[in-house]
Every structure is written in structure tokens, then in C-alpha cells.
C-alpha angles and dihedrals in degrees: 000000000000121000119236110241119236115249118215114215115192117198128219125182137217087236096076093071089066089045092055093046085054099054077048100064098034087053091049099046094047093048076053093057093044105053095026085113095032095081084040105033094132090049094043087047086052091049097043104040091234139117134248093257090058095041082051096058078059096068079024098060088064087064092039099052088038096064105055089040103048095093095052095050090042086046086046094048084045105036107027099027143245097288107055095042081051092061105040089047089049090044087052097040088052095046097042092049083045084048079052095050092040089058109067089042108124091223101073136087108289076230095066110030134102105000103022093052091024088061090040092056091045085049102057079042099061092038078060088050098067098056094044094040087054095047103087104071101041084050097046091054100040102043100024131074122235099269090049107045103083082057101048092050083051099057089045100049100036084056086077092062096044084057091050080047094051084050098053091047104046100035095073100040099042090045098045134154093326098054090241094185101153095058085043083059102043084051090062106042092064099076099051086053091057095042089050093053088043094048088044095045108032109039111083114166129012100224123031120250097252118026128249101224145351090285099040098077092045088047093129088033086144129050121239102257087042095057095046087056097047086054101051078056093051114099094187094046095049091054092050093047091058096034108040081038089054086055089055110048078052097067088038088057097051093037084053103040108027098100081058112044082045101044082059093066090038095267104147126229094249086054092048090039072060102057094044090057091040087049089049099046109050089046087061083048083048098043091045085055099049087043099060091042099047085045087057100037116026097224097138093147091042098054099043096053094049091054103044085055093053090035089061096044087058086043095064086036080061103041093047090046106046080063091070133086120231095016104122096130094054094039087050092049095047089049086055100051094033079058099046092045091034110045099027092067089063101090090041095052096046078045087054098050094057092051089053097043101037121172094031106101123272090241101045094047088043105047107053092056086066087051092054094052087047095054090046086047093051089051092038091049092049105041083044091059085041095061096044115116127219110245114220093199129030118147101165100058128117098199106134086200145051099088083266091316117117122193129225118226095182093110093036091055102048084042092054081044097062103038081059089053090051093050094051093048092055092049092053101044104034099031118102123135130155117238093256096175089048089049099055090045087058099044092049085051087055103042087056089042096237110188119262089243098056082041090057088041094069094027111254091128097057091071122129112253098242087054106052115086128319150159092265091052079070094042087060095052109251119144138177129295101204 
């Protein structure tokens, strides 16, 4: 007598759509918030009465908040769940933007205004950052099925980018010739109001009632302290956090520090407001194309290590080519290719980390990969303004600030050039890691005998074949989430 098989049926629902919307537009608003001075460091530095140095630990205190609270956001999207991290993150986004507006209001106090409850605002949004940043991936692996998750990771994350591109864009052009700093500041505060009523109101539950696929219901299989401890095991894990960090803190570096490092060889703000939107968006075209392929293919390694090589050619095009006058075309064009190869490869990598690190949970894997990028961008930022020289003649500079001093960035930016390169070198040589999300999904298919055909259609069977199971998946330890 044969025995019928048992057939696994995985749920999805219409809803996480809006939730992902949500993250979208809280990703987007808080990347707003964190590069608003960047595009128009030297005006904001004229309006406020302050240096470069001091316009620059506005974009730097969301590194430096980020790094002693990551593991109690990563603890609060593993632990509490997505929607409550969801809410507070939108509350303190919203306040924090409102602290920003409030303090370059004429009625208060001339001893608060303008840097102390400037700073205050940028630091509660930056508090709000690390439990947004850290989202996409929980909610990619709790609310979307297998073929979709490397996507959805994609739409959430990239959101983050398109807001640094809105802020390129818009800075400039909203602040203009009249620094015109507090209507800069009210802009941006619009969209946080409507994603915290959206969050507060919308967002109901943090996991759906049936699970969309194996991992997703031992999403949180391991506790907090236990995963920290399996990832500081974790070979694999360890050379993707400092690589993949290093890469980071790159692209933090030039989206920081690009209207300065341009306004010293006459490019304009509005140029450099240009590069920065071109260098964003075609890292979002980028990261929508990597994200359809890896969910088709499961390359995830592949693709990674591909990208961070061409990423750092365009890198040293960059850093050799910003050091030119009348160059725009080229520098345009760089920014372009140094975004598609740079940016793109984001997703895949926070995608990466959880397959290597599986089953650790998605925040906590995650996450620390962004913190890692945040430390080295704190130590990059810092050791780049240190190496900078004084010029004693440029006439041909456009930076509105420096008391009559302008900086050169030519050292800084080779140097930032070759850490990048570095970076790039480790991760291909040194990176290897089995799919072991992947692995247990297909091995719980397997123990409840699901049908090849429910099995291809969340790709389980495009595997390649090194990477489906094995006797080495047992010897490290996976078993199956049933």
C-alpha cells in the first residue's frame, strides 16, 4: 500500500505589500534626514557660524549612535518583533526631523538654537535609523516567500539610496543662493509625519498568521546572546562583516564628502548635487537588476564578488578623476558606474550574511554588518579630513567656506581608493560559505516529502549543485525548520 506524501503549503498575504511600502518610505525619509547638509556642507557651515568639521558630525552622529545601540535594536527586531520596532523608529524619525525644524526658528533662545537642537534632532534621528536600516531583511524573511525574498530585500533596502538621491537633488535646489536652510528643514520633515501615521496605524502585527515559507517560522531558531556567539564563530561571517563593512564606510565616505572634494577643482554644488543622484541611482537600477537575477539564480557569492572587483575599478577611476578640472563628463560618468557596481551589491550582501549565518536571526546577521560599515565609516571619515592639506592658491575653487583656506582632498581620496581595493581583494580570496538557509529549506522539503514541483517553484531546485545538502550541511550543524 503506498503512502500518500504530505504536501507543505506556505501562505503569503496581500498586506506585505503595505508593510513593505511602509519600511520604503521610512528608509527613504531617514536617508533624507542623514545627508540633508552633505550637497550643501559649505552653505549650511555660512548659516550656522560653524566649520566643516562641525557641519560634517551632523551626517557622522548617525554612525556614531548607530554603533553602541546596534545590539539593542538587533536584540528588539529579534526579540520584540518587526512591528514594534517599526513604530518606535517612525515616532523617533518624526520627532527628531520636528527637533531639526524647531531649531532654526528665530523665537528661541539664541543658546539653543541652530547646533545644540540641530545636533539633538540628528541624534534621535539617527537613534530611529538603526531600527529601520536593519528592517529589510527580518521582513523579507518573515512576510515573503523564498523566490521573493532576495527582492524584496532589494526594494526595501535600495529605498535608503533613492532618499540620499532625493537629497542630493533637492538640497541644493531647495537651499539655493539664499541659504535657505529652514525651508530645507520643513521639506523634509513632511514625509517622516505621514510614514509614522502609516507605521502607527497600518502595521498590525509583526509576523503573518501562516508562514511563507520552511525559515520563516524558525526565524528567531536561535536566542540573541547565542547567535552572537555563533557569528563570532563564524569564519565566513567575520570576513564578510570587515570586508563588505570596509565597502561601506567607502561609499559613506564619497556620499559625505563628494561637494567638497569637487567645489575645490570649481565644480559647483548643484554639479556635485548631480553626481551624487547619478551615483545613487544608478546604484537602485543596479541593485533591481542583481535582485531579479540572484532570486533566480542563487548566486549570491558569485555575484558579490564580481561586483565589489568592478566597484573598486570604478573606485580608483573616481578617485584619479575628481582631481581634474573640466571633467564633468567623466566625473559624471564614474559616479555613475562606481553607483550601479557599488550600491547594487547592498541587498545581496545583507542577503549573503543570513545564508551564511543561518540560524542566527536575520536582524541580528544583518545588522551587524551595517554596524560594521558604520564604525569603519566613523574611522575612515575621520583619518580622510586628517590627511587633507591647506592650499595656499585656488582660484579656481567654489567653496563658500574655510575663512579663505581650501583643502585638498588629492591624498584622502587615493587613500580611500586603496582601502576599497583592499577590501575587495580579502573578500575574493578568503570568502566561501554554503547557503545554509537555503540548505535547511531544502532538507525540510525533503523530511515532509514536498513535490518537486512545489520544491522548483520556490527554488530550491536551482541550486547549485555544491550547495544543496550534504553530508557536510549535518556536520555543521543545520537541521531542519519544520
Amino acid at each position: 500500500m503506498k503512502t500518500r506524501r504530505k504536501v507543505v503549503e506556505f501562505k503569503v498575504y496581500k498586506r506585505r505589500w503595505f508593510i513593505l511600502a511602509v519600511v520604503c518610505m521610512l528608509n527613504c525619509s531617514n536617508a533624507m534626514l542623514w545627508l540633508s547638509f552633505a550637497p550643501v556642507a559649505d552653505q549650511t557651515a555660512q548659516f550656522l557660524g560653524a566649520t566643516l568639521d562641525q557641519v560634517n558630525w551632523l551626517s557622522l552622529v548617525f554612525m556614531v549612535v548607530a554603533v553602541p545601540l546596534c545590539f539593542i535594536t538587533t536584540w528588539m527586531l529579534d526579540t520584540l518583533g518587526l512591528r514594534i520596532s517599526l513604530i518606535l523608529g517612525a515616532w523617533l524619525n518624526m520627532v527628531g526631523s520636528g527637533l531639526r525644524f524647531l531649531s532654526v526658528q528665530t523665537f528661541l533662545p539664541v543658546t539653543v538654537r541652530y547646533l545644540p537642537l540641530l545636533m539633538g534632532g540628528q541624534t534621535l534621528c539617527a537613534l530611529a535609523q538603526t531600527l529601520i536600516v536593519f528592517s529589510p531583511t527580518k521582513l523579507a524573511a518573515l512576510w515573503f516567500p523564498q523566490h521573493q525574498r532576495a527582492t524584496a530585500n532589494m526594494v526595501a533596502s535600495m529605498s535608503n539610496p533613492i532618499g540620499l538621491l532625493l537629497a542630493n537633488i533637492f538640497s541644493p535646489l531647495i537651499v539655493g543662493q539664499e541659504n535657505n536652510i529652514p525651508l530645507m528643514l520643513g521639506i523634509y520633515a513632511i514625509p517622516t509625519v505621514v510614514a509614522c501615521v502609516l507605521a502607527t496605524l497600518g502595521i498590525w502585527e509583526s509576523v503573518p498568521p501562516s508562514p511563507p515559507s520552511a525559515s520563516a517560522e524558525g526565524s528567531n531558531s536561535e536566542p540573541f546572546l547565542q547567535g552572537l556567539k555563533l557569528l563570532l564563530m563564524n569564519k565566513a561571517y567575520l570576513i564578510l562583516l570587515l570586508c563588505f563593512g570596509s565597502g561601506i564606510a567607502v561609499f559613506t565616505c564619497f556620499s559625505t564628502l563628494l561637494e567638497q572634494i569637487l567645489c575645490v577643482k570649481g565644480y559647483t554644488n548643484g554639479f556635485a548635487g548631480l553626481c551624487g543622484a547619478l551615483f545613487i541611482l544608478f546604484g537602485v537600477v543596479g541593485a533591481a537588476f542583481l535582485g531579479i537575477y540572484v532570486d533566480r539564480t542563487k548566486k549570491f557569492m558569485e555575484t558579490t564578488k564580481i561586483s565589489l572587483c568592478l566597484c573598486s575599478l570604478a573606485c580608483i577611476a573616481l578617485a584619479v578623476v575628481s582631481q581634474l578640472r573640466d571633467q564633468k563628463a567623466a566625473v559624471a560618468a564614474i559616479c555613475s558606474l562606481f553607483g550601479f557596481f557599488g550600491f547594487a551589491i547592498y541587498p545581496i550582501a545583507m542577503e549573503l550574511s543570513v545564508e551564511c549565518s543561518y540560524p542566527v536571526g536575520e536582524a541580528t546577521s544583518a545588522g551587524l554588518l551595517f554596524i560594521s560599515g558604520q564604525i569603519q565609516s566613523i574611522i575612515y571619515i575621520i583619518i580622510l579630513q586628517m590627511l587633507t592639506q591647506p592650499i595656499a592658491d585656488s582660484p579656481f575653487s567654489t567653496c563658500a567656506v574655510g575663512g579663505g583656506v581650501t583643502l585638498s582632498w588629492r591624498v584622502p581620496v587615493l587613500v580611500l581608493a586603496g582601502l576599497c581595493s583592499v577590501g575587495t581583494c580579502c573578500f575574493v580570496l578568503f570568502f566561501h560559505t554554503q547557503y545554509r538557509r537555503l540548505l535547511a529549506e531544502e532538507e525540510a522539503a525533503n523530511c515532509v516529502g514536498m513535490p518537486t514541483a512545489a520544491v522548483s517553484e520556490y527554488g530550491h531546485s536551482r541550486l547549485p549543485q555544491w550547495a544543496r545538502p550534504s553530508r557536510v550541511a549535518h556536520a555543521e550543524g543545520l537541521r531542519p525548520v519544520l
